[in-house]
N, C-alpha and C positions, 0 to 999 in steps of 0.2 A: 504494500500500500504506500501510495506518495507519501511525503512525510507534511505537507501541503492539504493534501485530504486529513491524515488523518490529525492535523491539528484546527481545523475546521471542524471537523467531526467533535473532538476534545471540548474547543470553546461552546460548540455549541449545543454539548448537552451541559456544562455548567452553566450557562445561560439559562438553557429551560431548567436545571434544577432551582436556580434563583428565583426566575420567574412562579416556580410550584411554590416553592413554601413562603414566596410573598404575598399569593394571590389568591391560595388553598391550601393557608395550613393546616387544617386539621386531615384532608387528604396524605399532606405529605407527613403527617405524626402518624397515619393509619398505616402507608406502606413502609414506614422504620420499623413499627412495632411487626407488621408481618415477617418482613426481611427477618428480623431477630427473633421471631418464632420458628420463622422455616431452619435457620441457622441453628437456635437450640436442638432441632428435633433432628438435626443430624446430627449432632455431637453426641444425642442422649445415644440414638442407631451406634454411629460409632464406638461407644464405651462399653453398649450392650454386648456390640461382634468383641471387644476384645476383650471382654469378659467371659466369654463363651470361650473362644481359644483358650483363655487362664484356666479353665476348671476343665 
C-alpha cells in the first residue's frame, strides 16, 4: 500500500473517531465498553484453553 494512501486512510479514521465521540458520545462509550467485553471474553476463552492443557 502507498504510504500516501495509507496515511490518508490513518488521518482519516482519527478524524471520524473525533468526529464520533464529539457528536455521539454515548455511541462511542457503547462501542468501548463492547470492544472491552468482546476483549475480556477472549482472554476469559484463552485462560480457560490453558487451563485445560494444565490439568
Amino acid at each position: 500500500m502507498p504510504v500516501l494512501l495509507k496515511k490518508l486512510l490513518t488521518w482519516g479514521f482519527v478524524g471520524f473517531l473525533i468526529f464520533y465521540m464529539a457528536f455521539r458520545p454515548n455511541g462511542a462509550a457503547q462501542l468501548c465498553k463492547s470492544i472491552g467485553a468482546a476483549l475480556m471474553m477472549i482472554a476469559q476463552g484463552l485462560g480457560d484453553f490453558l487451563t485445560g492443557l494444565m490439568s
